[in-house]
N, C-alpha and C positions, 0 to 999 in steps of 0.2 A: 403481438403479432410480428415477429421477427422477421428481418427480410433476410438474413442469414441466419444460418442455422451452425455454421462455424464461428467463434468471437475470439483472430487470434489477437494476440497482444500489438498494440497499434504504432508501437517500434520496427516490427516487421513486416507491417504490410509498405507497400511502395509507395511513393510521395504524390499528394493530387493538388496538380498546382493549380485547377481553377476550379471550384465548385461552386455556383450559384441556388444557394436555396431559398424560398419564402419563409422566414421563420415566423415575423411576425412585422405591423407597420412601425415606419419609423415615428418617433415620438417629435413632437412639433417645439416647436422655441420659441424664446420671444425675440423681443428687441424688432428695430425696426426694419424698413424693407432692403434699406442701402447696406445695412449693419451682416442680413440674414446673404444677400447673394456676397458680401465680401468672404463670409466664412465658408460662404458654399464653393466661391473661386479656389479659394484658399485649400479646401481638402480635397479638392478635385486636383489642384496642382500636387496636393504632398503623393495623394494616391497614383499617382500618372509616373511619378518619382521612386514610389515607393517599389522593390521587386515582390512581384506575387508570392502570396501566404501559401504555403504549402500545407495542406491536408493528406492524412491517412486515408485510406479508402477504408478503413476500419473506421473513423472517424465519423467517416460521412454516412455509413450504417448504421452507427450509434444516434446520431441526428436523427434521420427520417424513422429510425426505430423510434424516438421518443416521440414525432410530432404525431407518428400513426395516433396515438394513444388520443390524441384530440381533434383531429382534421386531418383524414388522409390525402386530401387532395396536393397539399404542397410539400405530403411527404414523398410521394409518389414524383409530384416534379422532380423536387431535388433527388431523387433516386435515377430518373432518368438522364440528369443529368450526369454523373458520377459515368455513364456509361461511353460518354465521350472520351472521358478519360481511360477507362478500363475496359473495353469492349468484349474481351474475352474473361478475364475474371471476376467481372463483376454480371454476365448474365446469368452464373448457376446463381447468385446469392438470390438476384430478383423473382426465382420461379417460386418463391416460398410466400413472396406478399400475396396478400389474401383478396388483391384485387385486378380489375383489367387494367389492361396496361396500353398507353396512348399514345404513342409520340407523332408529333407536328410534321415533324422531315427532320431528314437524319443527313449527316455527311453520307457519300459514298466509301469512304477509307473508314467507316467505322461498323461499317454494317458487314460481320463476318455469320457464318454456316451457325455455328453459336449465338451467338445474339440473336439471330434469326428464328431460330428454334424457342429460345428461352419467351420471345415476346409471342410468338405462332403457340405457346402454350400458357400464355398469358390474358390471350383473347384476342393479339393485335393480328386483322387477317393481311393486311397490307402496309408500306411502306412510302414515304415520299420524300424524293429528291428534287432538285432546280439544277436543272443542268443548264439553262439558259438557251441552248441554239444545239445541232448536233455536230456543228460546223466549229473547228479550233481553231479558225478562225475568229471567229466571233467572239468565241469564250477569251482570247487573248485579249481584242478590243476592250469587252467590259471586265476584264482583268479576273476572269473565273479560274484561278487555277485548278483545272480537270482536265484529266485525258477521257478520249471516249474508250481505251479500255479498261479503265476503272470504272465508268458508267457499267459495261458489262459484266466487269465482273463481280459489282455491287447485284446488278440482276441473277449472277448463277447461283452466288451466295444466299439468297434473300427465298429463290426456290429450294436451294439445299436444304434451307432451315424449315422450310414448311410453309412459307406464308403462301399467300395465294395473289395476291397482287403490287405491283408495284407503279406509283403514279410518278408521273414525270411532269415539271413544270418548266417551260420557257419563253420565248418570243419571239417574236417577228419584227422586222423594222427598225433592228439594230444600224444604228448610223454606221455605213459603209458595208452596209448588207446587200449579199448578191444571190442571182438564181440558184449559184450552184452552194451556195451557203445552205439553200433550202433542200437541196439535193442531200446535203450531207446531214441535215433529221431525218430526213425519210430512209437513210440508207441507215442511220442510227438505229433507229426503229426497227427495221428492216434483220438487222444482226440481234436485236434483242432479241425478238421474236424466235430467230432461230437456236439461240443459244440458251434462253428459257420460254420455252416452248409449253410450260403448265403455267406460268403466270398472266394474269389478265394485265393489261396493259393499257394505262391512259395515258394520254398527253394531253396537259392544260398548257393553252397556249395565248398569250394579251399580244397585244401589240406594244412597244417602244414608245412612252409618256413622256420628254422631259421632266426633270425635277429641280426644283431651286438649288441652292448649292451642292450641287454634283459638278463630275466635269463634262456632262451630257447637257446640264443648261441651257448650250445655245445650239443646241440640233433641234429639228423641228420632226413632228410625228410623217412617216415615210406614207406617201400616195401610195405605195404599191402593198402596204398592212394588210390591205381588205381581200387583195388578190391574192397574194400570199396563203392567205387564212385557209380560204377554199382550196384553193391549188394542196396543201395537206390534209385538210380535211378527206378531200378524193384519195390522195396517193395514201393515206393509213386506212380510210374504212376498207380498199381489200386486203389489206395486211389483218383485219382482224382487232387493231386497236382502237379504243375509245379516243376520239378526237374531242377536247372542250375548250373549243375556241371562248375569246372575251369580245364581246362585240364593240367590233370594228367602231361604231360608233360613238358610242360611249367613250370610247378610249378616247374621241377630238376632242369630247365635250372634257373631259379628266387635263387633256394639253392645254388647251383654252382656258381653263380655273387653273390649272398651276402656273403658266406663264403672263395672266393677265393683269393689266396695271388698272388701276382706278376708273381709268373710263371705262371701266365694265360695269360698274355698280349701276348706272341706270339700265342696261341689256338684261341684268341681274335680276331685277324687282320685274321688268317686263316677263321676263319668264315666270317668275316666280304666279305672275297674275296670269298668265298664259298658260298655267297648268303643269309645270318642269316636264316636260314631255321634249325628248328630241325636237320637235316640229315649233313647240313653244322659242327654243334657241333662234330656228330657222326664219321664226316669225319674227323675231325680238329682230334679229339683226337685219330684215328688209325692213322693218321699221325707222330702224334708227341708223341709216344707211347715209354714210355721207358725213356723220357725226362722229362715228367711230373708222378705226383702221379695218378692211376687210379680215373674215374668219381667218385667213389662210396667212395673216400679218402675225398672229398671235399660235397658232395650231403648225404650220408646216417650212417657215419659214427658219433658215439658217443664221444665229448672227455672229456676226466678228467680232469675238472676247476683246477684242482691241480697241472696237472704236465702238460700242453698244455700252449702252445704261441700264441695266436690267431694273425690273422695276422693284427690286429687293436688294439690290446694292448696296444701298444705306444699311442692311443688315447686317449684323456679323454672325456667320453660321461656324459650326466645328471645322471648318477648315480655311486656312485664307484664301484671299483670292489666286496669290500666285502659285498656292498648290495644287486649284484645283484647272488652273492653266497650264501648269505642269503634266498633270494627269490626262488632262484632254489632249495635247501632244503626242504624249503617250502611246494612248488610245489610236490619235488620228496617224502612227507610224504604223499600223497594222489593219487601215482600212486600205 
């Protein structure tokens, strides 16, 4: 089951410098546990050093050509990967695979009239991007390099090609997030709509989680999430668009487990006996009141990279600490 049906010589096709496929698992070793992470340090530093492997995109049709033969599923990944790199010549090869065709979210710069069409007759009826906020503002903060008219014009393309929807993912409560930040999805919005005018249209929308080594760390989830939330929800349901908010909720309990230090482990087991239910937290911590720091110490509170001990410190994550202080400066030149 070929996914092309041309096979030119793999000198001529053009060079793919990243191709990620599931071939098969890697095979495990011995030796012991100090021995196994030095070798793992070790080829992770040559590989970080090393310049990426170049592949044919003839190459990588010869690949997913042969795993079809046994498992389509990771042939089919690895095919849709290759499309990152080739967005235009590589969507006539894939209308010949003999299966539907899936993908998670795409860049907006790779999603052309073509690829659009190839996958809209592949099965795929819709599309999805993370455009994070409609505000470039924002997108600057969390370092999203998009313009909002590639945002559009991933949407003209996407109707060009035939699909029928396009879902958009972002947030709210971006640290140094403002009304008219909010203003500027709804006008987002507001221009897709006009500019493809046959695609259905959703926006999934969470709120703003801290995360351990990031350079968002020490910002705390924004009071204003939950107002936010609604306040779009109304301004897209008469535009026509599917609003799927994250509940507001949920999202404190998500800031509270990422940013909490050990005195949670009794609040923990109380919920756990309380039924994990919102209300179970609510209960747990008037219980244990006076014993721990209030909710809003660990969920909404700001702290100062300078003088705070985070309760993950002692860890060392993919980044150091001073880069990821770097990056929050960054960030905080554009709130």
């Amino acid at each position: 089951m070929p996914i092309s049906a041309a096979q030119p010589q793999c000198s001529a096709a053009p060079p793919l410098r990243r191709v990620v496929a599931a071939v098969g698992k890697r095979g495990g070793g011995g030796g012991g546990g100090a021995k196994r992470r030095g070798r793992e340090k070790q080829q992770q530093q040559q590989q970080a050093a090393a310049p990426p492997r170049s592949k044919t995109l003839h190459m990588a049709e010869c690949k997913a050509d042969e795993i079809l033969c046994f498992d389509p599923v990771p042939a089919a990944r690895g095919a849709l990967q290759v499309l990152y790199a080739y967005p235009n010549t590589y969507s006539v090869g894939i209308t010949s695979l003999g299966y539907q065709l899936v993908i998670a979210s795409v860049r907006t710069n790779t999603v052309t009239p073509q690829l659009a069409a190839a996958l809209s007759s592949r099965g795929t009826r819709s599309l999805t991007v993370a455009v994070e906020s409609g505000s470039q503002r924002v997108r600057d903060i969390v370092n999203k390099k998009l313009a909002t008219e590639e945002i559009v014009q991933c949407a003209r393309n996407a109707q060009e090609g035939g699909l029928e929807g396009l879902k958009l993912y972002g947030m709210v409560g971006v640290p140094g997030e403002q009304e008219e930040d909010v203003d500027a999805t709804i006008t987002m919005m507001q221009q897709l709509r006009r500019e493809a005018p046959k695609l259905r249209l959703t926006l999934g929308c969470s709120t703003f989680v801290p995360k351990a080594h990031t350079p968002f760390q020490w910002y705390g989830v924004s009071s204003e999430g939950d107002r936010r939330l609604k306040r779009l929800e109304k301004a897209l349901g008469r535009e026509g668009v599917e609003f799927r908010p994250e509940s507001y909720k949920w999202s404190v309990v998500q800031a509270l487990l990422s940013r909490g230090d050990r005195r949670l482990s009794r609040l923990l087991l109380l919920v756990r006996q309380y039924g994990d239910s919102l209300g179970s937290f609510r209960r747990a911590f008037k219980e244990l009141q006076g014993e721990l720091p209030p909710m809003e110490h660990y969920v909404s509170s700001n702290y100062d990279p300078a003088a705070t001990v985070l309760p993950w410190s002692h860890l060392h994550g993919p980044l150091p600490l001073a880069t990821l202080v770097k990056h929050q400066e960054e960030a905080q030149r554009h709130m």
